[in-house]
GUMIVEX-798491 format. One line per field, with one value per residue: residue number from 1; residue in one letter; z, y, x of N, C-alpha, C in turn. Coordinates in pm, 1 decimal. Layout:
GUMIVEX-798491
seq = c(NUM; ...)
type = c(a; ...)
n_up = c(Z; ...)
n_north = c(Y; ...)
n_east = c(X; ...)
ca_up = c(Z; ...)
ca_north = c(Y; ...)
ca_east = c(X; ...)
c_up = c(Z; ...)
c_north = c(Y; ...)
c_east = c(X; ...)
This chain:
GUMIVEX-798491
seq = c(1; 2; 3; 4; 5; 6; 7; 8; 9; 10; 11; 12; 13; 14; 15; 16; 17; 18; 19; 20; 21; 22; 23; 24; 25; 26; 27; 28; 29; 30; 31; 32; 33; 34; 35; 36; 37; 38; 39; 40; 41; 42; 43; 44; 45; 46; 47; 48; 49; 50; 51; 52; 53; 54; 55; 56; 57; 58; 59; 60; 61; 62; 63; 64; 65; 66; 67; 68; 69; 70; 71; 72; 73; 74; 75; 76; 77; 78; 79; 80; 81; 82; 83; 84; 85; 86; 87; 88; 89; 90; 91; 92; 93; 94; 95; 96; 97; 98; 99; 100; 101; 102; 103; 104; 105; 106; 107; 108; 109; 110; 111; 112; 113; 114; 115; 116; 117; 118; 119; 120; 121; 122; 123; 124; 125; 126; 127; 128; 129; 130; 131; 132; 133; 134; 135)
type = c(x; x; x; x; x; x; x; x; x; x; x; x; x; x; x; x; x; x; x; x; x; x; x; x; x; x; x; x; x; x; x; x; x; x; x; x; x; x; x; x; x; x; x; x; x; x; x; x; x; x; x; x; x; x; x; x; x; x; x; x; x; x; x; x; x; x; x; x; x; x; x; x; x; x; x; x; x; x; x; x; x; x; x; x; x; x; x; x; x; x; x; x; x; x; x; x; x; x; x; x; x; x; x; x; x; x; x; x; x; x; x; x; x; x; x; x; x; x; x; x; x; x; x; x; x; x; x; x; x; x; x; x; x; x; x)
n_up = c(-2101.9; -1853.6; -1469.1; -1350.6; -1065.3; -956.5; -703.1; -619.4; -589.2; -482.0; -415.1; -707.4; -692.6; -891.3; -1072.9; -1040.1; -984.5; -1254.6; -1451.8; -1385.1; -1451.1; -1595.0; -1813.4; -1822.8; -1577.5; -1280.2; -1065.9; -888.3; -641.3; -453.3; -283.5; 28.1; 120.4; 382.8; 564.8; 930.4; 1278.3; 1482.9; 1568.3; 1667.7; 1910.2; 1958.6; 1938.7; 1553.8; 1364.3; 1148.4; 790.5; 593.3; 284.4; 65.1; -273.7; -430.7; -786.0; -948.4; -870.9; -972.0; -1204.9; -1072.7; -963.3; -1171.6; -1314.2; -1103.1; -1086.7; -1363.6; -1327.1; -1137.4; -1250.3; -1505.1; -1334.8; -1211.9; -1408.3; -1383.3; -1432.3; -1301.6; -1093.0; -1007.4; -716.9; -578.3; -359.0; -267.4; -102.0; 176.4; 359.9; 569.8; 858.3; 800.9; 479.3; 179.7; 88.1; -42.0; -295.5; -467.9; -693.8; -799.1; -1053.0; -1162.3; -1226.3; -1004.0; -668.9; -470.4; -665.6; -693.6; -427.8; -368.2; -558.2; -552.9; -231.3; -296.3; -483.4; -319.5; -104.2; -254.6; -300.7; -98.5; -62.7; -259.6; -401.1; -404.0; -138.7; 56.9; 470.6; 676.4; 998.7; 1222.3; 1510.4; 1762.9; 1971.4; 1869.0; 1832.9; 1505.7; 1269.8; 1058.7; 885.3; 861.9; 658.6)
n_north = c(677.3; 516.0; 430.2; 196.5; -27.2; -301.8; -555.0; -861.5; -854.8; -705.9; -315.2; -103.8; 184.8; 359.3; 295.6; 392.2; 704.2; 742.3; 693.6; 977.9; 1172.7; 1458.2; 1683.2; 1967.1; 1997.2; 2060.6; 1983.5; 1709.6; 1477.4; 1198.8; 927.7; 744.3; 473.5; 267.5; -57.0; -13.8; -116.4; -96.3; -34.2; 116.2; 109.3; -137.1; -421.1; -446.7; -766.6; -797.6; -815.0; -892.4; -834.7; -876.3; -852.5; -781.6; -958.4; -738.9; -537.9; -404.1; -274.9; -53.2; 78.6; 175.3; 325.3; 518.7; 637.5; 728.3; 930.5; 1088.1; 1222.8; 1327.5; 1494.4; 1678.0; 1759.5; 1672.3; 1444.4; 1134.5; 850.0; 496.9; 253.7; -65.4; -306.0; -623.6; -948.2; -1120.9; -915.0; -772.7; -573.9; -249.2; -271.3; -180.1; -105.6; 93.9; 292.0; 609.8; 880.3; 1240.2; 1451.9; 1807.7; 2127.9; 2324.3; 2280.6; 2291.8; 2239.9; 1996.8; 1837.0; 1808.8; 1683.4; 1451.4; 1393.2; 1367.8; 1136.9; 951.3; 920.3; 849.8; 605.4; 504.2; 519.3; 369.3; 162.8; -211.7; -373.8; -526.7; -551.6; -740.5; -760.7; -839.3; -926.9; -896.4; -1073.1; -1267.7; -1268.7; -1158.4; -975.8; -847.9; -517.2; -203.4; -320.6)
n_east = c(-725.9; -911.5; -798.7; -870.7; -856.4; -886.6; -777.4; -565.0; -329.7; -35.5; -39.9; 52.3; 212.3; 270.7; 166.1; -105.9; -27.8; 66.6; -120.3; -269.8; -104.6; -5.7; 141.3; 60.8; -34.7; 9.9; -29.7; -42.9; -210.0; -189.3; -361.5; -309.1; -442.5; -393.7; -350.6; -421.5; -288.4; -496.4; -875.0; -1146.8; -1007.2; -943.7; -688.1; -597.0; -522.1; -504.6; -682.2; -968.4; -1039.7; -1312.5; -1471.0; -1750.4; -1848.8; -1876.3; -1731.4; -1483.2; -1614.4; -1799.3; -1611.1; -1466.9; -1694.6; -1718.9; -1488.3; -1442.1; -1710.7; -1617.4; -1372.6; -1538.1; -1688.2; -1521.0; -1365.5; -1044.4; -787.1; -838.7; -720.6; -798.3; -674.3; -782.1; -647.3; -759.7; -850.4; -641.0; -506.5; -226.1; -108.1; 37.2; 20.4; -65.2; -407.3; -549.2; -481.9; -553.4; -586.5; -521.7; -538.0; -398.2; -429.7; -406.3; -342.0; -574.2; -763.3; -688.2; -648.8; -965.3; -1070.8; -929.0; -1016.3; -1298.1; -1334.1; -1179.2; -1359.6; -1600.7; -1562.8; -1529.4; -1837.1; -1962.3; -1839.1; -1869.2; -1714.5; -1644.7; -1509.5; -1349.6; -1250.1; -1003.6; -875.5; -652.0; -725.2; -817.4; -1114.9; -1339.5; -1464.2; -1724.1; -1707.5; -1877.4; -2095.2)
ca_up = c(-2052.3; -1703.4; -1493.3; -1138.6; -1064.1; -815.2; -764.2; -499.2; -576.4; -392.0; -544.7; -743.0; -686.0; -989.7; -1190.8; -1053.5; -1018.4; -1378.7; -1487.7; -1401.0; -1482.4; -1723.6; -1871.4; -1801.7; -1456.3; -1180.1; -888.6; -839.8; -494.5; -432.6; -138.3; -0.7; 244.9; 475.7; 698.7; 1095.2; 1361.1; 1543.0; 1489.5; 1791.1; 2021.2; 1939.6; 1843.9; 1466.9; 1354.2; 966.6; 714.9; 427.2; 149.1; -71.9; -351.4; -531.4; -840.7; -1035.1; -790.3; -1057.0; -1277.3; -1006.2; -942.6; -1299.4; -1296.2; -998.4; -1149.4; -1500.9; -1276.5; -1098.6; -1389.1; -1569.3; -1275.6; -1161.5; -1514.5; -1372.1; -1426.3; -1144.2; -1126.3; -814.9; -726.1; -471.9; -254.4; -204.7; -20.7; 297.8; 409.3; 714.0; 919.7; 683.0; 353.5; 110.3; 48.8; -176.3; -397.6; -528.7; -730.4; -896.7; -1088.7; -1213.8; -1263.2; -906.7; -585.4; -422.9; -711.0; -719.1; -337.6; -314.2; -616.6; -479.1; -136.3; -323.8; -530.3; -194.4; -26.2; -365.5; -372.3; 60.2; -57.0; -328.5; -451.2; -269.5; -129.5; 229.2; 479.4; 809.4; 1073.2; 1290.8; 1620.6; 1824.3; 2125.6; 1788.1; 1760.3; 1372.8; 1234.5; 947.6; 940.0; 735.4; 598.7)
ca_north = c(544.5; 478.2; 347.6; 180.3; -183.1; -397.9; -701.9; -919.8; -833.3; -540.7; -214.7; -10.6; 357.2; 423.7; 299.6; 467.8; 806.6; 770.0; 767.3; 1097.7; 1299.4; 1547.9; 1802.9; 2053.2; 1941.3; 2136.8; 1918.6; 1586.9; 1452.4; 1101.5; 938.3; 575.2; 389.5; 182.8; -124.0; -18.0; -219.6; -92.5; -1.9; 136.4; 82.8; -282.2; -406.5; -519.0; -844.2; -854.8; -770.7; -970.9; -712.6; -954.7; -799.7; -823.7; -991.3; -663.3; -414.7; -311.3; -194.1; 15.4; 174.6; 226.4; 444.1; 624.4; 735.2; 840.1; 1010.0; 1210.4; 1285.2; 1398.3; 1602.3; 1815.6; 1806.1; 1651.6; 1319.5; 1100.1; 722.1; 441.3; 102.4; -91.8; -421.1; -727.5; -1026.6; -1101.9; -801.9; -724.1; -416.3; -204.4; -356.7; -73.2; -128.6; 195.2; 431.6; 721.1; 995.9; 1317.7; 1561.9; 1939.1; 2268.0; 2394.7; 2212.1; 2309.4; 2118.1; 1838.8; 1769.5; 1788.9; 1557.4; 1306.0; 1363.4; 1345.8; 1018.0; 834.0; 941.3; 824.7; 510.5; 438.4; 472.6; 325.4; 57.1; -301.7; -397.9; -563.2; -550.5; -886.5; -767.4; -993.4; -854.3; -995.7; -1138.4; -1370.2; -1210.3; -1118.9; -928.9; -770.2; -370.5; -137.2; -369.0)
ca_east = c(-759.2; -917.4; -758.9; -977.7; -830.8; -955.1; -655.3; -522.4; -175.8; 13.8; -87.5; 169.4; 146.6; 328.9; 66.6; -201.9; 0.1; 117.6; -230.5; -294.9; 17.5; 18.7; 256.8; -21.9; -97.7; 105.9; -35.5; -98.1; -247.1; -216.0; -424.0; -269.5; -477.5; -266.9; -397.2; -378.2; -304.6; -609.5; -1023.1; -1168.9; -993.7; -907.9; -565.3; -626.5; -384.0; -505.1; -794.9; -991.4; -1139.2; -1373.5; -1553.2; -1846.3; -1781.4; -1873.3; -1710.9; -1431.5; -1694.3; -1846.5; -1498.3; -1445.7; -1791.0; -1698.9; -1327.4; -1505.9; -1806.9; -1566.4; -1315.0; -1620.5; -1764.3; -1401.1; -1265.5; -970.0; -742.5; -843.7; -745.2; -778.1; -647.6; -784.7; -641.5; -874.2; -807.4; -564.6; -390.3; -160.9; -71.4; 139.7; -18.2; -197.8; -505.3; -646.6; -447.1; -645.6; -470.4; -609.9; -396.6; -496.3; -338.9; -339.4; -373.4; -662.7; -847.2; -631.3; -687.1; -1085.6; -1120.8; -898.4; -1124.9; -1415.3; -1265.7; -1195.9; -1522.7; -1760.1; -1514.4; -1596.5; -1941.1; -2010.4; -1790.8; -1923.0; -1604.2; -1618.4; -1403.8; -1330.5; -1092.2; -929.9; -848.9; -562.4; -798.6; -906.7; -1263.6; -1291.4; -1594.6; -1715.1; -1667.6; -1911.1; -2177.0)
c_up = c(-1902.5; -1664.9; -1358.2; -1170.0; -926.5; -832.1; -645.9; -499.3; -518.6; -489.8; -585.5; -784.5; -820.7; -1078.0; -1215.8; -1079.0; -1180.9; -1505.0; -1455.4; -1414.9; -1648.0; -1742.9; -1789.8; -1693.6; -1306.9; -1062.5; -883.6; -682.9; -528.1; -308.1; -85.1; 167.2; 273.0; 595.6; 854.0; 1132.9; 1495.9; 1481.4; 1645.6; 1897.1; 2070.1; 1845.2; 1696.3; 1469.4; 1232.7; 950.1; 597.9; 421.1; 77.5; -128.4; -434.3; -677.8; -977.1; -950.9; -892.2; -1164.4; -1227.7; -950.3; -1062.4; -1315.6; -1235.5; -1078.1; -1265.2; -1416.5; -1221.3; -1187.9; -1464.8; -1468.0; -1208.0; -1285.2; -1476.8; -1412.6; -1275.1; -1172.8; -949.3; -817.1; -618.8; -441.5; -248.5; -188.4; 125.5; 280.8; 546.3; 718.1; 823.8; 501.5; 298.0; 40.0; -80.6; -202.9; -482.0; -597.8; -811.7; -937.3; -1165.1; -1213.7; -1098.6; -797.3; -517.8; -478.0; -698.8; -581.2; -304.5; -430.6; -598.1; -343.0; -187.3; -384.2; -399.6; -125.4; -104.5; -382.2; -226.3; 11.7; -121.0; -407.1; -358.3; -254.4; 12.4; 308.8; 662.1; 878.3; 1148.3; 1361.6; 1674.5; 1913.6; 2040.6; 1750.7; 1583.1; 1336.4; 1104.5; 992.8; 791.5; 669.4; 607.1)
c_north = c(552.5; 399.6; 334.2; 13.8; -211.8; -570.2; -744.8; -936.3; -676.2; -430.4; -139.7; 111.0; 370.9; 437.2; 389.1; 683.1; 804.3; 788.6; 871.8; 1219.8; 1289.8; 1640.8; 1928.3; 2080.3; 1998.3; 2085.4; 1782.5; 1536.2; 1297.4; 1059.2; 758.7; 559.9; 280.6; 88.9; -128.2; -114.6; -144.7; -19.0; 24.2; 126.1; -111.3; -299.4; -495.6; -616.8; -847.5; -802.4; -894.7; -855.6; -839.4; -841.5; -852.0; -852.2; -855.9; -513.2; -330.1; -250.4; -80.8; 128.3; 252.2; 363.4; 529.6; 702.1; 802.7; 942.2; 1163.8; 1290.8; 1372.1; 1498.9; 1766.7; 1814.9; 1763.2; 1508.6; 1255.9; 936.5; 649.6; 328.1; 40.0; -236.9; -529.6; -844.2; -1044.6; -1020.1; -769.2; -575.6; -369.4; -227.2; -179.5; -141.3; -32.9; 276.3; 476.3; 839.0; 1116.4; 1402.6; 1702.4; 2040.6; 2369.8; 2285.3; 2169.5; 2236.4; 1959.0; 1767.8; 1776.1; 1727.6; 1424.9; 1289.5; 1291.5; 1207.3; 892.0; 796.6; 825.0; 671.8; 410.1; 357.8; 367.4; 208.2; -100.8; -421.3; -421.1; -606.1; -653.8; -777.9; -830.7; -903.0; -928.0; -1043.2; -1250.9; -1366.0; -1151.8; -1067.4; -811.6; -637.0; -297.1; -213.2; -310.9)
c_east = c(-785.9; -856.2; -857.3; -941.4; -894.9; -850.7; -656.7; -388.2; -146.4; -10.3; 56.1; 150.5; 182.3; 220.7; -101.2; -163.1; 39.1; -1.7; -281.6; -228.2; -13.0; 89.3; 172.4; -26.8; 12.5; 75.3; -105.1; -86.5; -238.5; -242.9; -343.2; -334.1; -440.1; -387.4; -334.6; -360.7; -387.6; -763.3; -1070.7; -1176.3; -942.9; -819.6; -639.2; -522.5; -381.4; -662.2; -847.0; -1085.0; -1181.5; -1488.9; -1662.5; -1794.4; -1790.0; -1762.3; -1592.8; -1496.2; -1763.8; -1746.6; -1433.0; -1574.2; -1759.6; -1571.0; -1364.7; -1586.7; -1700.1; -1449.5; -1409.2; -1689.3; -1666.5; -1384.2; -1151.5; -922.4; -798.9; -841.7; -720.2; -742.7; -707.3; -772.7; -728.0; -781.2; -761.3; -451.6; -356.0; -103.9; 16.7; 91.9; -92.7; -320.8; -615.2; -517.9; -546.3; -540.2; -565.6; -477.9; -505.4; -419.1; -284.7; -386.3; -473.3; -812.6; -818.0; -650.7; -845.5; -1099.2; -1073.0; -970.9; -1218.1; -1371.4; -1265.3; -1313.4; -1631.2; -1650.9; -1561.6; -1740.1; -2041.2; -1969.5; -1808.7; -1755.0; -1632.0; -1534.4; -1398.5; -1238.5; -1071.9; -883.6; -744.3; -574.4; -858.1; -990.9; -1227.1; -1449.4; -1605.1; -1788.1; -1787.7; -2035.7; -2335.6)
C-alpha cells in the first residue's frame, strides 16, 4: 500500500516510517523537514503550505515512480496549511537492504517531491512582510 498524504493535521512519523519497514530491510532513512525561523537572511514568524486540489495525487505518483525506479519501499507525508517555527512539514522515508540505497532514494524522494508536487509555500517574516517562496 502507498502511502503519500497531504493533511493539515501534524504529521506522524510513525506512519510514514512504518510504511516502509521490512523484515528484509536493514536500513531505513527517514528525512523530516522542519519549519525555520529564518529564509535568507530574514527572521521567519510562520508559513502557509496551500495545495493544489490534486497535489496528493501527484505525491502518490512520485512515491510509486520512485519505489518503482530504486526497487525500494519509499513513503511521504506532507503538512499544508498554518505552520510555526518547529512544526514538520515533510516526512519522507525509504527503506532497503543497505544504506547507501536507502539514503539516495529518500534524497531522490524529497528532491522529485520539491519539484514536482504543486504545493506553495507564504512566509511571514517578523518585520510583517509575507511573500510567497518558490512559485
Amino acid at each position: 500500500m502507498t502511502v503519500a498524504i497531504i493533511t493539515e493535521e501534524p504529521l506522524d512519523e510513525a506512519v510514514v516510517r512504518d510504511a516502509v519497514g521490512d523484515a528484509a530491510h536493514g536500513a531505513v532513512v527517514t528525512f523530516c523537514g522542519v519549519v525555520r525561523d529564518h529564509d535568507g537572511g530574514q527572521a521567519v514568524r510562520s508559513l502557509d503550505y496551500r495545495a493544489h486540489p490534486d497535489a496528493e495525487r501527484f505525491l502518490r505518483e512520485i512515491v510509486d515512480r520512485v519505489g518503482a525506479e530504486t526497487g525500494l519501499r519509499v513513503a511521504a507525508a506532507h503538512r499544508v496549511g498554518d505552520l510555526r517555527i518547529g512544526d514538520v512539514a515533510l516526512y519522507a522515508a525509504a527503506s532497503g537492504g543497505h544504506r547507501a540505497e536507502a539514503f539516495a532514494a529518500c534524497e531522490q524522494l524529497v528532491e522529485e517531491i520539491k519539484r514536482g508536487v504543486p504545493i506553495w509555500k507564504r512566509q511571514h517574516y517578523e518585520d510583517g512582510v509575507s511573500e510567497w517562496v518558490g512559485l
